[in-house]
Backbone of each chain as ProteinMPNN parsed JSONL, in Angstrom:
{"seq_chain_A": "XXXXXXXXXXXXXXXXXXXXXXXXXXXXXXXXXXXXXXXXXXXXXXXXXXXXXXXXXXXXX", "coords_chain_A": {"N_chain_A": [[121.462, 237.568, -63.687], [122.551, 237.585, -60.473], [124.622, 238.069, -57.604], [124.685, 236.349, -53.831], [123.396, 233.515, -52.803], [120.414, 232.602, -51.766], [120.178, 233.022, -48.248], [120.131, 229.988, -45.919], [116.997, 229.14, -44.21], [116.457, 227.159, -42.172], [118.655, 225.813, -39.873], [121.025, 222.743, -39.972], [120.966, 221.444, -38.114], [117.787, 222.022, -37.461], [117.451, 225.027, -36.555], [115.8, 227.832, -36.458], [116.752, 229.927, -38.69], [116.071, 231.782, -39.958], [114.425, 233.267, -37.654], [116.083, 234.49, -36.017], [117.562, 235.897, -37.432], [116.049, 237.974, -38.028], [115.753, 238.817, -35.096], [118.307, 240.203, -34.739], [118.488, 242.254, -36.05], [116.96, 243.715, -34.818], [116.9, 246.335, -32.029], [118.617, 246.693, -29.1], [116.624, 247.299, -27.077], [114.565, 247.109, -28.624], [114.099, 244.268, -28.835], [113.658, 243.586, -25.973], [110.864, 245.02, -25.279], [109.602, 243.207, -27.011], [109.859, 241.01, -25.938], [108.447, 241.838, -23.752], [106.197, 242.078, -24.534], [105.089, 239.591, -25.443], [105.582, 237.686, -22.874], [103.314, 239.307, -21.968], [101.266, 238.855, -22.942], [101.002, 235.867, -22.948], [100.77, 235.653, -20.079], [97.97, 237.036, -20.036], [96.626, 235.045, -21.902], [96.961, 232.996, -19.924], [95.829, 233.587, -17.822], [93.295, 234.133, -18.959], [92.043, 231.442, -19.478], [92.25, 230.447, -16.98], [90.036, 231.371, -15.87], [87.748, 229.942, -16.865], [87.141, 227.235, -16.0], [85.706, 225.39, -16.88], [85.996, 224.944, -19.129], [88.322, 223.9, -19.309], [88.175, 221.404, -18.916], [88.749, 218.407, -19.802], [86.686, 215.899, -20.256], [84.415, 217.381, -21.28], [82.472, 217.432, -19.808]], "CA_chain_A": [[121.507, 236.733, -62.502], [123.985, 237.791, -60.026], [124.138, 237.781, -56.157], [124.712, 235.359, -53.164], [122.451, 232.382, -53.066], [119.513, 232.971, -50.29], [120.632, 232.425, -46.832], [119.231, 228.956, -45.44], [116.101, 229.289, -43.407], [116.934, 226.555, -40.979], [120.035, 225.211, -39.997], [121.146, 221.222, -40.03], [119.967, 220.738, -36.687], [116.589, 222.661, -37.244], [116.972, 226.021, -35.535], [115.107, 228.756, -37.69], [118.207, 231.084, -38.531], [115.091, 233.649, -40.088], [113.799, 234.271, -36.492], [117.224, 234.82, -35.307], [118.187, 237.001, -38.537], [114.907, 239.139, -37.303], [115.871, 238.951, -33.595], [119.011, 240.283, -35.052], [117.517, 243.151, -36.476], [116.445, 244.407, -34.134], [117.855, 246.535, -31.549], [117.957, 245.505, -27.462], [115.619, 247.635, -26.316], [113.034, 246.607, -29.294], [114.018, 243.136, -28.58], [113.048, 243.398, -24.821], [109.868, 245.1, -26.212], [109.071, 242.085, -27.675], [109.423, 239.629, -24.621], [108.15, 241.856, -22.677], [104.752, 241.815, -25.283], [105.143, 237.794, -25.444], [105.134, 237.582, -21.802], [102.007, 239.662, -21.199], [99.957, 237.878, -24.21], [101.222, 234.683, -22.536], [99.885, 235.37, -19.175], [96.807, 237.044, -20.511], [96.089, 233.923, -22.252], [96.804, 231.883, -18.714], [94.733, 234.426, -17.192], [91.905, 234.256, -19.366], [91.944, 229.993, -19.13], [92.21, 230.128, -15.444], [89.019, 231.829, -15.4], [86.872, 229.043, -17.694], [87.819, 225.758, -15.563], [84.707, 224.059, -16.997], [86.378, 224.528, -20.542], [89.649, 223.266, -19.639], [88.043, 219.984, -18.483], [88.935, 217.209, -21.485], [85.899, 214.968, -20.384], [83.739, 217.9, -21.955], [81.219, 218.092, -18.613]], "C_chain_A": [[122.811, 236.972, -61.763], [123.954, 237.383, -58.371], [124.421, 236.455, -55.291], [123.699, 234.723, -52.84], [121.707, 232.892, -51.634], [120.206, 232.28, -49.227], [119.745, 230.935, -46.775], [118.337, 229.013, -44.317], [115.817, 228.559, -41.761], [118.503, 225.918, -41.074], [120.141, 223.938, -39.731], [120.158, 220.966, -39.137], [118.853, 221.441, -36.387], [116.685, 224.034, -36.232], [116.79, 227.02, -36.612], [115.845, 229.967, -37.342], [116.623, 232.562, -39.177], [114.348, 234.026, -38.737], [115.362, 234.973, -36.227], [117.728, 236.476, -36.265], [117.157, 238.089, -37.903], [115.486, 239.735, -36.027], [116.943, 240.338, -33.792], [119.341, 241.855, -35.501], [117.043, 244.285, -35.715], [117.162, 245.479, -32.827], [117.436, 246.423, -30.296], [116.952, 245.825, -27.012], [114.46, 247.583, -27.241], [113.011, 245.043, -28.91], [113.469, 242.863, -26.993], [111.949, 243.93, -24.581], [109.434, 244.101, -26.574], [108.649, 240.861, -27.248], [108.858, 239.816, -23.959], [106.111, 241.832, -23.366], [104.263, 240.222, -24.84], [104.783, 237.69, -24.382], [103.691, 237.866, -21.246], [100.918, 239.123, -22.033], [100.132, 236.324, -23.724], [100.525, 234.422, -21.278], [98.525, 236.085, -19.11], [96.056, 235.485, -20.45], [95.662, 233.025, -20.786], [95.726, 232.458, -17.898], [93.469, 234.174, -17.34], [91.056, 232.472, -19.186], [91.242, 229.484, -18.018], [90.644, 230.63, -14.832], [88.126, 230.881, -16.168], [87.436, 227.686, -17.058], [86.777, 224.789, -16.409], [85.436, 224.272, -18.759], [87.239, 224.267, -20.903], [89.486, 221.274, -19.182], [87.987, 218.871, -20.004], [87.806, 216.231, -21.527], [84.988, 215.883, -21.043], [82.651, 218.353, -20.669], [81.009, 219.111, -18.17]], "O_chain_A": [[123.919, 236.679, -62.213], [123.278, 236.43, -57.985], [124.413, 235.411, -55.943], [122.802, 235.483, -52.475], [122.269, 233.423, -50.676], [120.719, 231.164, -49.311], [118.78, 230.779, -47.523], [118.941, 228.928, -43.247], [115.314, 229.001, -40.728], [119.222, 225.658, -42.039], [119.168, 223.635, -39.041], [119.021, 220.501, -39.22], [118.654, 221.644, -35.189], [116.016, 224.054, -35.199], [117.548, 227.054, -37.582], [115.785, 230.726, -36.374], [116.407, 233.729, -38.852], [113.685, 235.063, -38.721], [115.455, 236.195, -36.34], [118.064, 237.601, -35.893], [117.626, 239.043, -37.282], [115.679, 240.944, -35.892], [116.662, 241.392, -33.221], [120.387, 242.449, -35.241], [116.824, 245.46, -36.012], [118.357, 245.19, -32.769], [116.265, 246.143, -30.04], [116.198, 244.993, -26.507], [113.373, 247.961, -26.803], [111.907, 244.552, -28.674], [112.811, 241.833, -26.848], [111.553, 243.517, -23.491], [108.238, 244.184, -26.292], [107.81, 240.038, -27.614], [108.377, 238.936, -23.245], [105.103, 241.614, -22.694], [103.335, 239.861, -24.116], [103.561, 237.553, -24.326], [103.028, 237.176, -20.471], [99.752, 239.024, -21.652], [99.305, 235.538, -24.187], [99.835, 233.417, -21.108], [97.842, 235.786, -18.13], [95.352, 234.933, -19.604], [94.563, 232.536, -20.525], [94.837, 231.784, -17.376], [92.627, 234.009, -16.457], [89.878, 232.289, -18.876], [90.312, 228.693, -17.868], [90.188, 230.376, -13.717], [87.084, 231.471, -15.886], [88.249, 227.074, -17.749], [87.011, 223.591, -16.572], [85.104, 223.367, -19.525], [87.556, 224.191, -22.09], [90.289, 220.341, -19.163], [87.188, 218.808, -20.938], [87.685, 215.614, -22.585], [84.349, 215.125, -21.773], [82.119, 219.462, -20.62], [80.08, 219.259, -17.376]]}, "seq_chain_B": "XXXXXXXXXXXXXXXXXXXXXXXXXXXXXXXXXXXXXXXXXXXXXXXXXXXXXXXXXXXXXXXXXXXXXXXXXXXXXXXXXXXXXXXXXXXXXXXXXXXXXXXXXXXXXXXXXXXXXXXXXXXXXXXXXXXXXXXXXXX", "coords_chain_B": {"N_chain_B": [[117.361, 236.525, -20.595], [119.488, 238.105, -20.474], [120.477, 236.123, -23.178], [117.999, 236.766, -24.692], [118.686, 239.497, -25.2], [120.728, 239.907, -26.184], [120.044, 239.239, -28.917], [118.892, 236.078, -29.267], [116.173, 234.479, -30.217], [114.586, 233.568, -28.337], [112.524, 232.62, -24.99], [111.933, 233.781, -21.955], [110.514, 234.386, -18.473], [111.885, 235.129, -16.427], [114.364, 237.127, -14.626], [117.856, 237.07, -14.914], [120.31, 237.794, -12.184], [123.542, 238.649, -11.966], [125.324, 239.701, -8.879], [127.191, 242.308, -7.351], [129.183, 241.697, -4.536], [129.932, 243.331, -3.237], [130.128, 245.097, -0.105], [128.685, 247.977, -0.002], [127.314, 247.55, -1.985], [125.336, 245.515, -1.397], [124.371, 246.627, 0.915], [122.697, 248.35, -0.782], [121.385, 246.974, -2.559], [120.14, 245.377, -0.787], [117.898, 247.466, -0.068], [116.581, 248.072, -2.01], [115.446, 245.371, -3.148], [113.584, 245.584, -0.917], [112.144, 247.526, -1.591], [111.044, 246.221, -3.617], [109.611, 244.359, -2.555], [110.235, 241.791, -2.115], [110.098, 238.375, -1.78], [111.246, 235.18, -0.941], [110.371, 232.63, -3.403], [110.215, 230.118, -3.499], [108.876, 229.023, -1.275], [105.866, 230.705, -1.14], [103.584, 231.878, -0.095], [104.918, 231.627, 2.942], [106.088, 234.042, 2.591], [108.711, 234.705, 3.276], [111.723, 236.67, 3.398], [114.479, 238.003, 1.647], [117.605, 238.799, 3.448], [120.368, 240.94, 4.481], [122.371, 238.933, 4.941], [121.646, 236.513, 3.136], [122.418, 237.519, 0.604], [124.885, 238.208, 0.723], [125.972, 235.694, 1.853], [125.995, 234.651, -0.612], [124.805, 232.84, -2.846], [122.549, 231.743, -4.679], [119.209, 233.237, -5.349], [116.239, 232.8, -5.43], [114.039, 234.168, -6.207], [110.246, 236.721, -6.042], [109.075, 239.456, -7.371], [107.148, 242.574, -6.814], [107.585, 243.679, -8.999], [107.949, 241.21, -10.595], [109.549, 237.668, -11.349], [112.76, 237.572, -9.963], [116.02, 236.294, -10.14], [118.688, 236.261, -8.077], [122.187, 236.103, -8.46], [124.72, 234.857, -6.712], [127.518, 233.918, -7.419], [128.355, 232.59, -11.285], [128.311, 229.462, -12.955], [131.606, 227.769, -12.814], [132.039, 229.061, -10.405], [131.594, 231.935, -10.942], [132.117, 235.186, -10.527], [130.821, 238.487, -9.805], [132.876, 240.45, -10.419], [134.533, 238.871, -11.977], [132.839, 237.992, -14.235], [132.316, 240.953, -15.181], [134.103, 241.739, -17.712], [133.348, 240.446, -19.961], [130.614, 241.366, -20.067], [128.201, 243.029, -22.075], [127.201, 247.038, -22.505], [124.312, 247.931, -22.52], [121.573, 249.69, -24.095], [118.572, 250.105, -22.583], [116.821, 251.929, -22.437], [114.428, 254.839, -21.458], [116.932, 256.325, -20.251], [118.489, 254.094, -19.203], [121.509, 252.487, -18.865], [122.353, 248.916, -19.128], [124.311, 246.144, -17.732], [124.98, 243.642, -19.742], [125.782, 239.893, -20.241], [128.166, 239.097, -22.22], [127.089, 237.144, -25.518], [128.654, 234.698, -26.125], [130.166, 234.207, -23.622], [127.775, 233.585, -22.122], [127.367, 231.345, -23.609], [129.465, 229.786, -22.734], [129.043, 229.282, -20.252], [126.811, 227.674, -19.964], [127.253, 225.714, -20.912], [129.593, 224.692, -19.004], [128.115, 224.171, -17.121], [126.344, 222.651, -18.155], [123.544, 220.959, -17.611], [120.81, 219.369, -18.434], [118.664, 221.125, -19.526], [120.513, 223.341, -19.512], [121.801, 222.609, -22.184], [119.781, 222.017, -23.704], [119.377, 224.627, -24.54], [121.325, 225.619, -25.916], [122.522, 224.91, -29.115], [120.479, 227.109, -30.134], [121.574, 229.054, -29.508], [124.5, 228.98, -30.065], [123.967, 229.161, -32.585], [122.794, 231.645, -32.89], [125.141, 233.178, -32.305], [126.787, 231.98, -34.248], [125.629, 233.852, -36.286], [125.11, 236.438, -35.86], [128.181, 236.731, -35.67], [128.387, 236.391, -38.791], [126.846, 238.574, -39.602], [128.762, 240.519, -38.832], [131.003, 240.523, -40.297]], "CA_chain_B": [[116.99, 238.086, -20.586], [120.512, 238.273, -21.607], [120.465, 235.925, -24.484], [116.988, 237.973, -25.676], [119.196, 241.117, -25.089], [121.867, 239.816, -27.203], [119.741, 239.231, -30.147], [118.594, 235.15, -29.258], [114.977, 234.27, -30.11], [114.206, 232.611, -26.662], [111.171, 233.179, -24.211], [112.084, 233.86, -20.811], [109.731, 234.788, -17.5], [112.311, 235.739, -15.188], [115.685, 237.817, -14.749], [118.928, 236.479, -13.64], [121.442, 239.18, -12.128], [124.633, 238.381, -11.388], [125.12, 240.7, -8.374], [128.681, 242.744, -6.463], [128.81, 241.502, -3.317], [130.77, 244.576, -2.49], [129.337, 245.718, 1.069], [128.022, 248.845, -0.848], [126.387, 246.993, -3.392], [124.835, 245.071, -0.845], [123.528, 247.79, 1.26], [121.932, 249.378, -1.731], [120.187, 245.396, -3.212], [119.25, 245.079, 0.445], [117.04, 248.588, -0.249], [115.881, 247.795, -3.632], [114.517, 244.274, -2.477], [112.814, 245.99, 0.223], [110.948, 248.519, -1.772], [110.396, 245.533, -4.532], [108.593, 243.211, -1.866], [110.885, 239.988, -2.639], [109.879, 237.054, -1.048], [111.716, 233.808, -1.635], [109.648, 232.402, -4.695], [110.082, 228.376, -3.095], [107.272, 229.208, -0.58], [106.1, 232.464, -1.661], [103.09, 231.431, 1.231], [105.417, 231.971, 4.151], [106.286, 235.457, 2.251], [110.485, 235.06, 3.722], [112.234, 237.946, 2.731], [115.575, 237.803, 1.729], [118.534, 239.37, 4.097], [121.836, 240.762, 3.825], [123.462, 238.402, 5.095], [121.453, 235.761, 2.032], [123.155, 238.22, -0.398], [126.398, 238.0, 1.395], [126.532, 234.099, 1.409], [126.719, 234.512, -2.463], [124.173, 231.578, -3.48], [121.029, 231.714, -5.658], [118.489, 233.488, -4.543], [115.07, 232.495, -6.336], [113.09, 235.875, -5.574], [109.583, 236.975, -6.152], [109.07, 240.836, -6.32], [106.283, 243.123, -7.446], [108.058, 243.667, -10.545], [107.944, 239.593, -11.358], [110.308, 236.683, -10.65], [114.058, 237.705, -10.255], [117.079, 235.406, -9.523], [119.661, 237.127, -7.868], [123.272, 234.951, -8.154], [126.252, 235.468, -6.409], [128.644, 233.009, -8.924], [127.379, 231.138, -11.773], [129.37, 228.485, -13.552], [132.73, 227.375, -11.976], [132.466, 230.227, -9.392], [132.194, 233.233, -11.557], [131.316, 236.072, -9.369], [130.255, 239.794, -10.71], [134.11, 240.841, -10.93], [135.023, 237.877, -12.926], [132.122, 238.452, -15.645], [132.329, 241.877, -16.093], [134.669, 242.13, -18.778], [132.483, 239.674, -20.495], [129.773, 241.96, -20.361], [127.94, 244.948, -22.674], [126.512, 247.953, -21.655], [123.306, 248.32, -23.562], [120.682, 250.858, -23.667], [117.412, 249.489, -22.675], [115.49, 252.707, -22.576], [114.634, 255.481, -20.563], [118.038, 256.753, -20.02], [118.66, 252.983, -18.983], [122.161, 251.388, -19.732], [122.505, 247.674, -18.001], [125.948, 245.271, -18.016], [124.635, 242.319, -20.383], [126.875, 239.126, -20.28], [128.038, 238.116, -23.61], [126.838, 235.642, -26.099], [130.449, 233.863, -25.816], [130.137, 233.823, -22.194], [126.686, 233.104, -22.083], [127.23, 230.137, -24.044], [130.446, 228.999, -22.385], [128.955, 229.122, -18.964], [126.071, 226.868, -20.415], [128.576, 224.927, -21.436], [129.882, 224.418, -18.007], [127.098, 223.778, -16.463], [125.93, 220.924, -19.048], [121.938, 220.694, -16.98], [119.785, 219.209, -19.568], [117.785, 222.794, -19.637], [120.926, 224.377, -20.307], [122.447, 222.152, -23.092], [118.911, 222.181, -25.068], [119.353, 226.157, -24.816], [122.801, 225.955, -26.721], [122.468, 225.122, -30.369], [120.094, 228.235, -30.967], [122.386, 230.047, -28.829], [125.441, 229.041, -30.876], [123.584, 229.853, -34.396], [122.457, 233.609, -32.824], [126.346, 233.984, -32.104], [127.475, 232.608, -35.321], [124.868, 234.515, -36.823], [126.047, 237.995, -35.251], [129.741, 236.773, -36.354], [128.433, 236.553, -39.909], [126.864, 239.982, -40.083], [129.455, 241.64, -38.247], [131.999, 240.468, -40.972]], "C_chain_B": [[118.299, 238.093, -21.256], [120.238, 237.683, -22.781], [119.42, 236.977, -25.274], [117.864, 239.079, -25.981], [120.186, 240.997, -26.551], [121.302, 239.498, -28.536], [119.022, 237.333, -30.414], [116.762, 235.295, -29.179], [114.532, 232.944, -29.308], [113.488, 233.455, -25.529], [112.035, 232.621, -22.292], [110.966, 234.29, -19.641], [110.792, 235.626, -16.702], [113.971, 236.766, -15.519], [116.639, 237.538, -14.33], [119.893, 238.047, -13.77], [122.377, 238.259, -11.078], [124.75, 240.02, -10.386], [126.881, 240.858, -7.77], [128.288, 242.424, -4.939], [130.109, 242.239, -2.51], [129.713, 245.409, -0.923], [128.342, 247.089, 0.799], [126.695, 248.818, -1.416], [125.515, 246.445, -2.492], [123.909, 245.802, -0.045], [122.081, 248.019, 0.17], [120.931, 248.16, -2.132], [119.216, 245.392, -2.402], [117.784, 246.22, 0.112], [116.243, 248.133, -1.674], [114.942, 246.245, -2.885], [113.535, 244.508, -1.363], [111.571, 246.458, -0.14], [110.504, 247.656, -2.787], [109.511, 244.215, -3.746], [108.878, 242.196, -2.574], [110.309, 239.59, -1.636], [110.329, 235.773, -1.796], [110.565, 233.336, -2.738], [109.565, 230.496, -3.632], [108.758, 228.624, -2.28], [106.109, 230.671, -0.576], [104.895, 232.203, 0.246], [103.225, 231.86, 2.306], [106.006, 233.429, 3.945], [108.118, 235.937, 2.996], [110.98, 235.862, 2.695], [113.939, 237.781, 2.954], [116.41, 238.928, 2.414], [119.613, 239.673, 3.538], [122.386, 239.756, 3.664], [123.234, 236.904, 3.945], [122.248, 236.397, 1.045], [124.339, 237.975, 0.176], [126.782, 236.425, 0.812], [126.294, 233.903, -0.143], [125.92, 232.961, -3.557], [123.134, 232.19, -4.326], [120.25, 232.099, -4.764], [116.976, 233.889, -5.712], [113.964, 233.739, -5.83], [111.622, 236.216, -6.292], [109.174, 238.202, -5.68], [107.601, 241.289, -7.2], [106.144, 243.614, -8.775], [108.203, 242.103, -11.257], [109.246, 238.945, -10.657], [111.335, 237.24, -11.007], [114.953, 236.805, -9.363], [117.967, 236.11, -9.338], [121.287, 235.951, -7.904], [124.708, 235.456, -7.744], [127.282, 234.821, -6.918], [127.534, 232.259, -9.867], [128.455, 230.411, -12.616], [130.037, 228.384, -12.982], [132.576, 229.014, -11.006], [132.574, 231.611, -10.289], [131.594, 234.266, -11.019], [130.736, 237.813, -10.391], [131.671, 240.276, -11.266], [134.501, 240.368, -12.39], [134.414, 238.122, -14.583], [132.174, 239.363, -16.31], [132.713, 242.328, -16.976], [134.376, 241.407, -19.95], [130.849, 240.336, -20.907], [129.44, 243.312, -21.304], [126.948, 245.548, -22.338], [125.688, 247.746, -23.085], [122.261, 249.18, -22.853], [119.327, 250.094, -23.841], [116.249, 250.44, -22.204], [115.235, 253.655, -21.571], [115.814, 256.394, -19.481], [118.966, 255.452, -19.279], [120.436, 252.196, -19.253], [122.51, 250.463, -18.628], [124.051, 247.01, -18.81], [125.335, 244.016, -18.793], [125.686, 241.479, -20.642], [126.997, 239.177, -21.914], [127.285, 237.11, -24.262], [127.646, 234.918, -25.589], [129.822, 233.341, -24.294], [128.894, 233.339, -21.823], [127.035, 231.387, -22.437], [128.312, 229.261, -23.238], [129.928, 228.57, -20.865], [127.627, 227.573, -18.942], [126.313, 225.443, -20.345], [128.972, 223.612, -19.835], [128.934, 223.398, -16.804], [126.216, 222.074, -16.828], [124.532, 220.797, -18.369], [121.725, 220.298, -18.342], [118.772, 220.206, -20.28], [119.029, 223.499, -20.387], [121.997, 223.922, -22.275], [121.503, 222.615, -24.565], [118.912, 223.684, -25.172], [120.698, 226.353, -25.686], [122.907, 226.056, -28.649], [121.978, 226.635, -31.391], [121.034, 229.633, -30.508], [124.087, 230.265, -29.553], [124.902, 229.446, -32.386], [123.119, 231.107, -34.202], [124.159, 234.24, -33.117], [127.235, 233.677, -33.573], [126.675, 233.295, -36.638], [125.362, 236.178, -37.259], [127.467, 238.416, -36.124], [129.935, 237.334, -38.422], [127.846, 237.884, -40.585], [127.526, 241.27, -39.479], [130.979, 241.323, -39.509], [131.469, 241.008, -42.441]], "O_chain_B": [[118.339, 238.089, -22.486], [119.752, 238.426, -23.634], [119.749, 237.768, -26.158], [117.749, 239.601, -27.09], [120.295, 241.716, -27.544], [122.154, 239.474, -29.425], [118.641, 237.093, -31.559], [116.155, 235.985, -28.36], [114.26, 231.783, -29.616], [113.751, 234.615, -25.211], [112.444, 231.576, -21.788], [110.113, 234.799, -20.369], [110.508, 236.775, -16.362], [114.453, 236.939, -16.638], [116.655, 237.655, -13.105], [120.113, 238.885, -14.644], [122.185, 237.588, -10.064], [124.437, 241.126, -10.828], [127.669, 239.914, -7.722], [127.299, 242.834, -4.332], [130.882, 241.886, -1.619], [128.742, 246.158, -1.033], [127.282, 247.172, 1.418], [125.652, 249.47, -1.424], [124.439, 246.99, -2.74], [122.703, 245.663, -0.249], [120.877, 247.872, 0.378], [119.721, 248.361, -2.032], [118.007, 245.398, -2.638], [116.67, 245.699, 0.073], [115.026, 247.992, -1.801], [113.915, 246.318, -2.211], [112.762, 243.631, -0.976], [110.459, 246.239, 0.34], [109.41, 248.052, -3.192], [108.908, 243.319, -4.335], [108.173, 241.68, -3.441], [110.004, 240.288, -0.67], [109.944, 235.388, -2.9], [109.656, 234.165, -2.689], [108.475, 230.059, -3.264], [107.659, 228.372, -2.776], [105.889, 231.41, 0.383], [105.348, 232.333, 1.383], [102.311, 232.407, 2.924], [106.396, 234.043, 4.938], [108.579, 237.068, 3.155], [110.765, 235.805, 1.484], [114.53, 237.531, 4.004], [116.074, 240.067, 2.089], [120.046, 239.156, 2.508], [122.902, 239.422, 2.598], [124.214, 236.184, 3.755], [122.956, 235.554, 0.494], [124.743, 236.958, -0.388], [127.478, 236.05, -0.131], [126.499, 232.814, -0.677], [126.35, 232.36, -4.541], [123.171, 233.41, -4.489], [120.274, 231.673, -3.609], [116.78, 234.845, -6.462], [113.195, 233.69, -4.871], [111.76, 235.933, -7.482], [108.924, 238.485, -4.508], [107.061, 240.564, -8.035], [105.158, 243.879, -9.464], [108.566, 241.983, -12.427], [109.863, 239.442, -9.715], [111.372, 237.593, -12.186], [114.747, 236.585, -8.17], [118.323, 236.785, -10.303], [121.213, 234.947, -7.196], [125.512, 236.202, -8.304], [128.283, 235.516, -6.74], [126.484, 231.672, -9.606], [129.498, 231.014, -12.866], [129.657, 228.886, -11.924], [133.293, 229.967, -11.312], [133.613, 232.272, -10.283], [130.364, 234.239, -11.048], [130.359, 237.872, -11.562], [131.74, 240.511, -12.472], [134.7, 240.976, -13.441], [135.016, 238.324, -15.638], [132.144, 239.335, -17.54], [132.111, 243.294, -17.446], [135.04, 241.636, -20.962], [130.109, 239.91, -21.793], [130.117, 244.34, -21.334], [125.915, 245.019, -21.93], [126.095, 247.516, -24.224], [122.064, 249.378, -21.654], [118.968, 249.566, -24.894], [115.154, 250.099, -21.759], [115.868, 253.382, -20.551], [115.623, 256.91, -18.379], [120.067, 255.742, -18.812], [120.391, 251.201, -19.977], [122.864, 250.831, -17.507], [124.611, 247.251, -19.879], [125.241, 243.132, -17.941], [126.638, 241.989, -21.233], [126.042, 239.28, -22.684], [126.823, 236.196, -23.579], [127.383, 234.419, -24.495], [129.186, 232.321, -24.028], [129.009, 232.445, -20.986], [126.95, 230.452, -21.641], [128.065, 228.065, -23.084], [130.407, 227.563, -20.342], [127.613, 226.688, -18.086], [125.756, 224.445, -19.889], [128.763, 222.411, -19.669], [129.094, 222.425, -16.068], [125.794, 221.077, -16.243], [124.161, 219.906, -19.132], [122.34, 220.787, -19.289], [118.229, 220.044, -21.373], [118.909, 224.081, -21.466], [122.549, 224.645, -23.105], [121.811, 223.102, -25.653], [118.268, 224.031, -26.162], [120.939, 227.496, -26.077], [123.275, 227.038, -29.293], [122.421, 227.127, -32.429], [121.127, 230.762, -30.99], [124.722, 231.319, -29.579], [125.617, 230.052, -33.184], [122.971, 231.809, -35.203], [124.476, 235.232, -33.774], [128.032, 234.47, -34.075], [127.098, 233.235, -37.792], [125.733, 236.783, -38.264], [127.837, 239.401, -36.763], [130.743, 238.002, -39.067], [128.152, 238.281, -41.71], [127.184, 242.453, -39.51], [131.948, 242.073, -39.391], [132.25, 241.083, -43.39]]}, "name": "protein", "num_of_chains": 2, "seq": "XXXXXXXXXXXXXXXXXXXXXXXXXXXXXXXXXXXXXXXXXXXXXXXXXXXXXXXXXXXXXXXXXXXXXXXXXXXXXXXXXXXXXXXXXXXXXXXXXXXXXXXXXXXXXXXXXXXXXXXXXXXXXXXXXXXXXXXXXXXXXXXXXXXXXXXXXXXXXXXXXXXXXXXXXXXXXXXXXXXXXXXXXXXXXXXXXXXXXXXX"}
């Protein structure tokens, strides 16, 4: 048994140090790669929504 | 975009650029905004296109181009203009033979700081645990 104790996964005030350690990881131009993925799976999604209005209605009609 | 750049896991849409409002520099934005079909973003509608002389007067300029939403700023925090930041900034390689001026974490966070908005305060904590994050695997 040897070694430094596992890092902590979040920190006091809840911010999740293992995305960051990832983020971290990474290098800028994979990291802007990555937002620029997020972004287009984000407005996909809004995309694909915006086209089904009758299945964003909450009364179900 | 900076913080992402710098290694912060935070979702952005848009781009802020601190810009030189060196007559030069200006020229050349003016051209770039031209061939990127900005239009103010507040009414996109009326399709107003930003001028030199908006770049000149050195304010915020909320922009909508064909490449997506960009904020152009001529100071941010107490007056900090493009001069002021740059030695605050790192060149990084973002591809394609690409290298851009990225502010600091530090400065990132201090300008945050400054600013105190309720938007930019709740952006600080993860922004201080990326930087002493960084600190701890750069030691």
């Amino acid at each position: 048994m040897s070694g430094d104790p596992p890092l902590p996964e979040y920190s006091e005030d809840g911010v999740d140090l293992s995305l960051i350690r990832w983020m971290l990881s990474l290098t800028p131009l994979e990291r802007l790669e990555f937002l620029e993925d997020q972004i287009d799976n984000i407005l996909e999604i809004r995309e694909l929504n915006a086209k089904r209005p009758a299945d964003n209605d909450p009364s179900g009609s | 975009m900076a913080a992402v750049l710098n290694g912060a896991p935070v979702q952005t849409l848009d781009i802020d650029l601190v810009y030189s409002r060196d007559p030069a520099n200006l020229d050349r934005l003016g051209k770039f905004l031209a061939e990127a079909d900005a239009i103010f973003r507040i009414q996109p509608e009326r399709r107003l296109r930003p001028n030199e002389s908006h770049l000149a007067a050195g304010g915020h300029l909320n922009l909508l181009t064909r490449y997506g939403p960009v904020d152009l700023l001529g100071t941010i925090g107490k007056g900090l203009g493009f001069a002021d930041l740059l030695p605050h900034a790192i060149e990084m390689d973002v591809g394609q033979g690409l290298a851009i001026s990225v502010l600091d974490l530090e400065t990132i966070i201090a300008v945050k700081e400054q600013l105190a908005s309720e938007k930019d305060l709740a952006a600080l904590p993860l922004l201080r645990r990326t930087l002493a994050e960084m600190k701890r695997r750069s030691t």
